[in-house]
C-alpha positions in Angstrom: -71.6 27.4 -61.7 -73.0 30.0 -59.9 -71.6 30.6 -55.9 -74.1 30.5 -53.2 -75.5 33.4 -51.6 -76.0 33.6 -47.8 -79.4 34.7 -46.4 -79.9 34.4 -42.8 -76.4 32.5 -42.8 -77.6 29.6 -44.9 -76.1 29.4 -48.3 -78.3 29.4 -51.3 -78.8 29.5 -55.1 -80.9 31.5 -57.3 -82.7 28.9 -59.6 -84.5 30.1 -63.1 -87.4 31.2 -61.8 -85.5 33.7 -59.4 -86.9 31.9 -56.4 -84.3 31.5 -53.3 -84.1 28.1 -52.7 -82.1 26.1 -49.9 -80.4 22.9 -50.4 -80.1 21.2 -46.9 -79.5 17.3 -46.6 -80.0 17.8 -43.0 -77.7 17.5 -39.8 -74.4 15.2 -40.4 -73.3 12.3 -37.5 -71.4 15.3 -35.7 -74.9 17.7 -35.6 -73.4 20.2 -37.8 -75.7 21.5 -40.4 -73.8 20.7 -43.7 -74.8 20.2 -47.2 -73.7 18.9 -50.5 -75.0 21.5 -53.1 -76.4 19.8 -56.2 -76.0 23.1 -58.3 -71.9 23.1 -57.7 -71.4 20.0 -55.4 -69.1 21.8 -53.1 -70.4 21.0 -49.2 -70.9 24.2 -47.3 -70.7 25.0 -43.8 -72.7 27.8 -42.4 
């Protein structure tokens, strides 16, 4: 399980192919961005 990296102050991963990827479900009932991270389902809060 690999920590997220922040770029731009959005948390991301680094898949396989070295690509940056983000992982956003979208804005949550109270408008703050927030996402469950498939790669170490942990919810992260920019």
């Amino acid at each position: 399980m690999s920590e997220p990296i922040l770029k731009d102050g959005i948390p991301y991963h680094i898949d396989k192919s070295e690509t940056m990827k983000p992982f956003w479900e979208g804005l949550n009932e109270n408008k703050f961005m927030t996402t469950t991270c498939e790669k170490c389902s942990t919810i992260h809060f920019p």
